[in-house]
N, C-alpha and C positions, 0 to 999 in steps of 0.2 A: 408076555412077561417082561417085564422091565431088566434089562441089563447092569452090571455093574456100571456102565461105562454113565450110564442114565442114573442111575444113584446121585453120582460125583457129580455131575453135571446138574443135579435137579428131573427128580422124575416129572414128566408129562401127563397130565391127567385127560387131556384128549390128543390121539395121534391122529386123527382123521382130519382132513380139511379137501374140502373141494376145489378139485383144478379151478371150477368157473369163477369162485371168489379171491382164487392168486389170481386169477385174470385181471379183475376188475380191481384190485389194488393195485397191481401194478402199473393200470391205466390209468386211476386216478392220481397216483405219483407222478405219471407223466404229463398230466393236465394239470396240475398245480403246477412241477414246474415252466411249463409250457406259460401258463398265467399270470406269470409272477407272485404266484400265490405268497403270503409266509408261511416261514418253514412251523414245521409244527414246535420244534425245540422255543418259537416265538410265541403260539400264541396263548395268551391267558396272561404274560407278561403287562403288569403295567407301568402307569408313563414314569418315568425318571422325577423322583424327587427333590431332587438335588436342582434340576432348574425348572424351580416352581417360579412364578415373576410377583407372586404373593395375592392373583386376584382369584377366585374361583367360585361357584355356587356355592358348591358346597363346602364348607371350613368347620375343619373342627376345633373344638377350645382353644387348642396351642395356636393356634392359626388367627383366630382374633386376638389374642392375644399380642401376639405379634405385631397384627395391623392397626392396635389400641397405641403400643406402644410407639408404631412410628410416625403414627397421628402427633401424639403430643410431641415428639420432639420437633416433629417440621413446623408444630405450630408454637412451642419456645425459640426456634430457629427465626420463623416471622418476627415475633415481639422483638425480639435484640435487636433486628436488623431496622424496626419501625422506631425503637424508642431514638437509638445511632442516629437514627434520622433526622428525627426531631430536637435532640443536642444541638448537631451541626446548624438546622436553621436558627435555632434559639440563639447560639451563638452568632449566627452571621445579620439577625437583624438588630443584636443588643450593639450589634456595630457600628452600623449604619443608621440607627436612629441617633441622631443627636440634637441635641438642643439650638435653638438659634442663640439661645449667649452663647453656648460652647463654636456654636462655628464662628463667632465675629471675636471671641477670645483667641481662635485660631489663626484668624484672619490677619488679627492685629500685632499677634508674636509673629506671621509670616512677613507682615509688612516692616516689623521693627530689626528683622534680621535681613531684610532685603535694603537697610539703609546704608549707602555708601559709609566706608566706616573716616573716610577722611572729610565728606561730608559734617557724618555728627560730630567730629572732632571739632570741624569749624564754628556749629552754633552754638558749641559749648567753649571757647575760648574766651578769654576775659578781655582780648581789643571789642570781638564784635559787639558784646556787651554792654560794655563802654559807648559805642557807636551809635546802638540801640537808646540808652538813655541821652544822647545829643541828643538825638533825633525828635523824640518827645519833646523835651525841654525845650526845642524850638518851636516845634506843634505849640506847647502851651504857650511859649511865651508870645506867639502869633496872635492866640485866641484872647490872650492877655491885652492885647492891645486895640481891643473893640472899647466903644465909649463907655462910661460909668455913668450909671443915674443913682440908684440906691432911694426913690422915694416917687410917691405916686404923681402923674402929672395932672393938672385938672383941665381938660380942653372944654372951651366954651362957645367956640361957632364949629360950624362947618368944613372951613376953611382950614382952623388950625388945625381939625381932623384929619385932611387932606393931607398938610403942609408931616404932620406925625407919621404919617405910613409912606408918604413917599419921597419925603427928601432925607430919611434917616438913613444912616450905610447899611447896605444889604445882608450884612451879615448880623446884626440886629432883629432880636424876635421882639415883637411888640402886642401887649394884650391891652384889649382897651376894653372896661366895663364898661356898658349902658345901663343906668341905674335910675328910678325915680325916688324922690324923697321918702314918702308915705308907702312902700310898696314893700313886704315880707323879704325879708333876706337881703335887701339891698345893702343895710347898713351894714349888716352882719360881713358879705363881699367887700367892701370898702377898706374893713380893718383887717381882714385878711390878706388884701392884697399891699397893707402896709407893710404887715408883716416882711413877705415875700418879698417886697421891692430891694429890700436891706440885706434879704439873705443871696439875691438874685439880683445884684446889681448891673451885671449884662444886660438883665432881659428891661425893656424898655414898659413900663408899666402905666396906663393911663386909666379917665374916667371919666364919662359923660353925661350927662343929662338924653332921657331921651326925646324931651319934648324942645331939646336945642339942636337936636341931629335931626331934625323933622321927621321924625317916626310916626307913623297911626295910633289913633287913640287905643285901640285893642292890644298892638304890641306894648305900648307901653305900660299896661293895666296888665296883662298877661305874659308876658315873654320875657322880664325883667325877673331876677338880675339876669344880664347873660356878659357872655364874654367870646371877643372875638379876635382871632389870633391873628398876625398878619407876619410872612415872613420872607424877606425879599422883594417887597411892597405884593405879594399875592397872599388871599385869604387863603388859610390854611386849615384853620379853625372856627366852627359858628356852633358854640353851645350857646342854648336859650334857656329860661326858665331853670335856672339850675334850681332851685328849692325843689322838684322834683326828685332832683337827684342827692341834696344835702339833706334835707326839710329848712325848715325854717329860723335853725339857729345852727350853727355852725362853726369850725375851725382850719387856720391857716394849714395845717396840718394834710385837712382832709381834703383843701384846693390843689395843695401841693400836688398828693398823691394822684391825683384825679387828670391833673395836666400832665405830671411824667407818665404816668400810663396811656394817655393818647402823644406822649412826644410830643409835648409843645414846647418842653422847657428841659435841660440836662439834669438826667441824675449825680446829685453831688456827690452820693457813697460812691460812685463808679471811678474814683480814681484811679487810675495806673499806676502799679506798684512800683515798676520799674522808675517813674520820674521821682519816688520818694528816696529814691537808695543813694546817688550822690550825694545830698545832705546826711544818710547814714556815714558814707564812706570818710568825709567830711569829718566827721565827729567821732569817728576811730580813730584817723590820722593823727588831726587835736591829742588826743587822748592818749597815741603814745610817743607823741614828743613832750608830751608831758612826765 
């Protein structure tokens, strides 16, 4: 019969137990701990949630969820970091490319601020200036004092051809045409080099026959007009057959042009500005003593 004591406490529905199987629990308690078994209060416990590291077989919804969301942000994280990137070079090559006018624009401001400033003071003063146009002014009046011809010469031997190129002063340019009577373009040369001689009365201007310069019959039939330059008694110049290069009617004009482009004769536009300004300064002066 069950006790009050068994009441209060929880009655027992079996009081029998066999010595042999307290035996054998109590041994098996002593071979677990013997084993390091875990306790039983451990097992069926599972792993700690709290430090999941987010990878696992099996995941459920909240869990890709999760790993959906920190996808995209590592890979919004990447983009920022790639576009940042590509600013910076965008910027650093919009730098360094430059232009070759912009670097000699550079170059020229670098050179113009590297001039001594008491330097540029100097070639901007009004003695040097001054100095400058002596200078010329004697250059010209130099070249002023070569011989004047101002008209064609006509040479008729050999001799006086001679006597024309090498006893004239060296600083004399002398063009001598070789012309026959009956032959395209000669005549045409003739009256151009009158022209020329009046406006180029420096340059010593002649004309010859070619069958009095002892030339071959071929040159003379073919290679006429020409013209041949001589300067400091050395041939400088041997144009032939110029009707090639005119045709067959022509103007003083187009001689002209044709010789200042190979340099045989000065360009007369090419004055020096500077030798014009004394005769300005001249005519100020005038003007306010008046």
């Amino acid at each position: 019969m069950a006790t009050f004591e068994d009441k209060i406490l929880g009655e027992k529905t079996e009081y029998y137990c066999s010595s042999s199987s307290e035996g054998e629990e109590e041994d098996d308690e002593s071979e677990n701990k013997d084993a390091g078994a875990v306790p039983s209060s451990e097992v069926g416990r599972g792993p700690d949630v709290s430090k999941w590291s987010g990878t696992a077989s099996n995941t459920g919804p909240k869990g890709v969820i999760s790993d959906w969301q920190k996808f995209k942000e590592l890979e919004k994280q990447k983009l920022e970091e790639e576009k940042v990137e590509r600013l910076e070079l965008i910027k650093k090559l919009s730098i360094t490319c430059q232009s070759a006018l912009d670097e000699e624009r550079e170059k020229a401001e670098a050179e113009k601020d590297s001039v001594d400033p008491d330097l540029k003071e100097l070639f901007s003063d009004k003695f040097l200036q001054e100095y400058m146009q002596k200078r010329m002014n004697e250059m010209l009046q130099k070249s002023s004092n070569v011989p004047k011809f101002g008209k064609v010469i006509n040479l008729t031997t050999g001799q006086e051809f001679l006597d024309a190129v090498d006893k004239e002063n060296k600083s004399v340019t002398i063009v001598v045409h070789i012309y026959e009577e009956l032959v395209n373009g000669c005549e045409a040369m003739n009256g151009c080099l009158i022209h020329l001689s009046q406006k180029y009365n420096e340059v010593k201007f002649c004309k010859m026959k070619g069958s009095l310069a002892g030339l071959s019959h071929h040159f003379k039939v073919s290679g006429v007009p020409a013209l041949l330059v001589y300067k400091s008694g050395q041939l400088v110049g041997n144009f032939v057959r110029l009707t090639d290069e005119f045709g067959e009617d022509f103007f003083a004009c187009d001689v002209e042009s044709f010789l200042i482009e190979h340099g045989m004769i000065p360009d007369k536009t090419c004055v020096p500005q500077i030798s014009q300004q004394p005769e300005d300064d001249d005519e100020d002066s005038d003007l306010s003593l008046e």
